[in-house]
N, C-alpha and C positions, 0 to 999 in steps of 0.2 A: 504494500500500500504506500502509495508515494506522498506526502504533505509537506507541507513549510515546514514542519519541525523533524524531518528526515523521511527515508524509507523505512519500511517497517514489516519483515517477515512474520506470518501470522498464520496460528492455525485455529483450527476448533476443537472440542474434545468431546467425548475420544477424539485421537490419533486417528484416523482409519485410509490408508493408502487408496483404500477404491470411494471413497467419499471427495467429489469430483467439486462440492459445493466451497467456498471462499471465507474467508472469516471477517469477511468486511465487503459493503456494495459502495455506490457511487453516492450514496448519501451519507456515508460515514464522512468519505472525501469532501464534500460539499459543505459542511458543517465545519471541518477543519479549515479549508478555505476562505470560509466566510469568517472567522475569529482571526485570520491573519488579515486578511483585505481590510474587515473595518476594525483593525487593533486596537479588539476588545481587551480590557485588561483583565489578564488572571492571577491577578497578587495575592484578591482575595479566597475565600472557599469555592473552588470548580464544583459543581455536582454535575453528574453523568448517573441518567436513570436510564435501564434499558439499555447498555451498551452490549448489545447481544454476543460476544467475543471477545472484549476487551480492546475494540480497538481504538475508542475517543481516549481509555486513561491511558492505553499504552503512550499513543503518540504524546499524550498533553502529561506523562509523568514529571516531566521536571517540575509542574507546575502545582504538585502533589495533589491532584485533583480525591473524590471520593465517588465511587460507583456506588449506585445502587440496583441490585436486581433482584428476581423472584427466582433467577437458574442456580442451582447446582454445577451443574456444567458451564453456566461463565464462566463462574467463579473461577472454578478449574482452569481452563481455555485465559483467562485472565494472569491465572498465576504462572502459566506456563509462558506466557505471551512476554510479560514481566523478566522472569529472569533470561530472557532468552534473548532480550537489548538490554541486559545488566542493569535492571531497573533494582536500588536498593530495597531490601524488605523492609515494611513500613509508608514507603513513599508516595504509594496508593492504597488511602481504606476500604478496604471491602466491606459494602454493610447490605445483606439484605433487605426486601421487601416487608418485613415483620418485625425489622431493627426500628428503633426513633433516629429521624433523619435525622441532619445539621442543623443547631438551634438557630444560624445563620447562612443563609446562599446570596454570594453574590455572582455568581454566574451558573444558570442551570442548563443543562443540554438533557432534553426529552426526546430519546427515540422513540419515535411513535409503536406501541404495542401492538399484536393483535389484538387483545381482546379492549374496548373500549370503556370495560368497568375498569381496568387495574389502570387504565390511564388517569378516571375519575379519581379512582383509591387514593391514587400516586401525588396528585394534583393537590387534594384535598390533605395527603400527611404533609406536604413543602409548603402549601401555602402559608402558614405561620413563620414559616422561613427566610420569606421570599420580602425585601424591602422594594421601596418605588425604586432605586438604582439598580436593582438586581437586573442582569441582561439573560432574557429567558429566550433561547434558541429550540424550538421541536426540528427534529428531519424527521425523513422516511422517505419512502420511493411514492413516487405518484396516488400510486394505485392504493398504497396502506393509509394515505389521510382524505378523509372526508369532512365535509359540512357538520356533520359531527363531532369530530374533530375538533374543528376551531372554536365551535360553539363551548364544546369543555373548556377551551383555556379562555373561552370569554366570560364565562358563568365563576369560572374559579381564579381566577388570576388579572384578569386584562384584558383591555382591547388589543384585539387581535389580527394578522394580513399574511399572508404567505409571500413567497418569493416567487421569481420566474424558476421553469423547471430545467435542469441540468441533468444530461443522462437520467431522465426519466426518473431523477432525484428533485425535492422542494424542500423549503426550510419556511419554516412559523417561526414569526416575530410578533412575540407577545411584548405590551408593558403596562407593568405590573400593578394597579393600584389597591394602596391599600386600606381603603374606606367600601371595598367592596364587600356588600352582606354576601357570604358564600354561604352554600346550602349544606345541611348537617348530613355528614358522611351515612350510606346507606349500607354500608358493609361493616361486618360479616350480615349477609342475608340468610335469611334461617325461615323453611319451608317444612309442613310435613307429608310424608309421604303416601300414596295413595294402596286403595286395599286391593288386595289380589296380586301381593309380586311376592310372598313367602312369607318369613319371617320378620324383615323388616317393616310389613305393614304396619301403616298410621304411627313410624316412626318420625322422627327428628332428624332434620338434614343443614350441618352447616355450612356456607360457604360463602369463603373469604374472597375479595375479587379476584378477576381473573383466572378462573378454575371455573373449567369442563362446563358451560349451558348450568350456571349459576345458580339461575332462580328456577328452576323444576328438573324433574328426574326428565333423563335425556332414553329418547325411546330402546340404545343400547345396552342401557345397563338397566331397564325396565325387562328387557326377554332375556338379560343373562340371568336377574337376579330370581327369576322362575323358572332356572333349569339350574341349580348351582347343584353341587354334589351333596345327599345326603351326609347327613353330621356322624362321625367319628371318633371317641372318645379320646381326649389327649393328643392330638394332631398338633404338628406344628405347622402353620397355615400361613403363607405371603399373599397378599395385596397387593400384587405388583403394578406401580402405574396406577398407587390407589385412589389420585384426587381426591372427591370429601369423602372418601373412605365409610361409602355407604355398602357394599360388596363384602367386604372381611368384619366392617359390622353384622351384618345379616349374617356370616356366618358364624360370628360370636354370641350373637343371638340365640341361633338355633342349638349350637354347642359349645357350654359353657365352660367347657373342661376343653377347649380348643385354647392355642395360644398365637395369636396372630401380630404379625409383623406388617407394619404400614407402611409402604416405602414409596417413593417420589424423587424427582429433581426439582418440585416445585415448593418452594418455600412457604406458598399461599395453601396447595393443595395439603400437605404436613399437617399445617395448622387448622384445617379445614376438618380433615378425616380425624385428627384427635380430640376436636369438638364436635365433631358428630358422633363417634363414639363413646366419651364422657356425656353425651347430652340423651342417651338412648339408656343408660344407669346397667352398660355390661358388666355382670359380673365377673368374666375371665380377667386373663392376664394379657396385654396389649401392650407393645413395643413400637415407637413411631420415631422415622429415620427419614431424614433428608441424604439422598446421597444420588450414585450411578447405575441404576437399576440394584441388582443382587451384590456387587462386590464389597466383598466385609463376611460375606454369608458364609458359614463354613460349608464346606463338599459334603453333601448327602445327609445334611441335615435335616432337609425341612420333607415335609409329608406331601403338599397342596402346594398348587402354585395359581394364581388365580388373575388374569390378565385381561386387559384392554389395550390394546398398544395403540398409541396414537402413529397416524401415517403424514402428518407434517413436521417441519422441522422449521418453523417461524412460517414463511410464505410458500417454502419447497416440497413438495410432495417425496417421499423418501420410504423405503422400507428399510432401513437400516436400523433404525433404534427396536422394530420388530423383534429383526433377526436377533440383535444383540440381547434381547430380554428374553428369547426362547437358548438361545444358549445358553444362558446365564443359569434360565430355570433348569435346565439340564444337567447341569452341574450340581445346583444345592439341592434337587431332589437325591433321594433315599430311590435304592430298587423297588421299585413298582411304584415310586409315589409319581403323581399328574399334575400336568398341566392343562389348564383348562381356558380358555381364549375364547371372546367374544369378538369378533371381527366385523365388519362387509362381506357382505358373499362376493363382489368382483374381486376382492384383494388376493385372494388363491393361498389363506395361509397354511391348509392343508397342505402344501405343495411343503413351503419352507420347512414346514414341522417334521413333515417325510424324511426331508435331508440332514432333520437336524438330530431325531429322537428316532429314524427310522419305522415311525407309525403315526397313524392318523384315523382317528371315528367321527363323523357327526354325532352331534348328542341330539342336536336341535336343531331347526331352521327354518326360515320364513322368505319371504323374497327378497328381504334386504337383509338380513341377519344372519350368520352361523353360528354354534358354539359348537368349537370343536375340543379332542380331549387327544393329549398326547400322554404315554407311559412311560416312563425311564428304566429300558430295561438289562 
């Protein structure tokens, strides 16, 4: 990635040789461009929210900026970016999405999100931060900011205008006032569940912004959570990919002597699925982990593996984080213990699960849905 403040070698994380996608687009570059053309000053607090790879605080390190995001895997991708242009430890803070931002920003760079609640989220935890001189910078590519969009940072921050577009990259130019009455934050949103999907019926569903079709059970995990495997006495059971962790609830539900693990890359979804589990009064035992799918999980411990894989990677369509999470389950499964996957029927995960576990059953399916079950044998 080339900028005013050098070139900069950059990957993502995982590593993965055949992952063809870049760790930075033309609106990373556009955004650093635009801070050197109109020499914004960065003496004071940079904040960088959403910098999906680390690549606004690698470049603007000297300037000891602070990220904030909702990835595990930036974070990663960030620290590896870091030491890898000899950036000292310490000299970029890394704070998630669930951290308290900077009691002060005077310069913020908002990568515009996918999803437009954590934009809200996001907007609504910095505004106490944000003074009239603060210079508030959004990018994204074209296609990722809408009228909607700008309307957020006009409701929460400023009058608001974007920029002309560059390699199908734009930049919002918010400023900032602060006599603005902003509206009382609507997150964590908390729904309950409807009857006829198992055990978790007319339960409790939290969720923090930006995680998975927010405000209602999304119709995938509505047919998975009515074919899930009957309960097993003392199972040790993964959530893989668990968002609000309404799935491995329902299986703690059904069995209380199960011990389930709630795992994510997403900082929001973590927080989401251990108050939707605390908020449902399980009695088992429950373990909740931010991390890279399975690793940390010892080999052949767990019994259930229990999955939704998402098939984007921000805007990219990808099966790769798939693959990597049915390998993974292949690994901490015990002999004979499953994997069980709720898909798309076009995505063909029977296929990869063949390749990866050597076997593949339908349990379930509907025109748009599978749930398939792999064995580790």
């Amino acid at each position: 990635m080339t900028t005013p403040w050098g070139e900069f070698a950059l990957t993502r994380f995982p590593e993965d040789p055949r992952d063809r996608l870049r760790a930075w687009d033309a609106s990373d570059e556009y955004v650093l461009r635009h801070l050197e053309r109109e020499r914004v000053p960065l003496s004071g607090t940079v904040v960088a929210v959403g910098d999906r790879w680390g690549a606004l605080v690698t470049a603007l390190a000297e300037h000891r900026p602070t990220q904030i995001t909702d990835s595990h895997l930036t974070q990663e991708a960030t620290r590896a970016n870091l030491v890898r242009h000899g950036v000292e430890p310490g000299a970029v803070r890394l704070l998630t999405t669930q951290d308290p931002p900077p009691d002060r920003v005077d310069v913020l760079l908002l990568r515009v999100p996918k999803s437009l609640a954590l934009l809200e989220d996001q907007l609504l935890r910095l505004a106490p931060a944000v003074h009239a001189g603060t210079v508030v910078v959004g990018t994204g590519m074209v296609k990722e900011i809408h009228t909607s969009t700008l309307q957020l940072f006009e409701r929460i921050l400023g009058p608001t205008r974007t920029s002309l577009a560059e390699k199908k990259a734009r930049l919002i130019f918010c400023t900032p006032d602060p006599a603005l009455e902003r509206p009382a934050s609507p997150w964590p949103y908390v729904y309950t569940l409807p009857d006829g999907i198992g055990p978790a019926a007319g339960g409790t569903v939290v969720n923090h912004a930006g995680v998975f079709c927010a405000d209602r059970l999304d119709i995938g995990t509505r047919f998975f959570l009515r074919h899930l495997p009957s309960g097993r006495g003392g199972r040790r059971v993964v959530d893989l990919g668990c968002g609000n962790g309404v799935v491995g609830t329902a299986v703690a539900l059904a069995d209380p002597e199960a011990e389930v693990l709630f795992v994510d890359e997403s900082f929001q979804a973590v927080a989401s699925a251990e108050a939707t589990y605390k908020a449902n009064g399980v009695p088992g035992h429950a373990e909740f982990r931010v991390g890279d799918g399975l690793a940390g999980v010892p080999s052949g411990s767990v019994d259930l593996v229990l999955n939704n894989p998402p098939f984007h990677s921000h805007q990219a369509t990808t099966d790769a984080t798939a693959r990597r999470m049915f390998a993974g389950a292949r690994r901490v499964l015990r002999p004979g213990g499953e994997l069980w996957v709720i898909g798309n029927r076009h995505l063909g995960y029977h296929v990869t699960l063949r390749r990866i576990f050597g076997n593949s059953r339908l349990v379930a399916g509907d025109p748009k849905f599978v749930v398939l079950k792999a064995v580790k044998r």
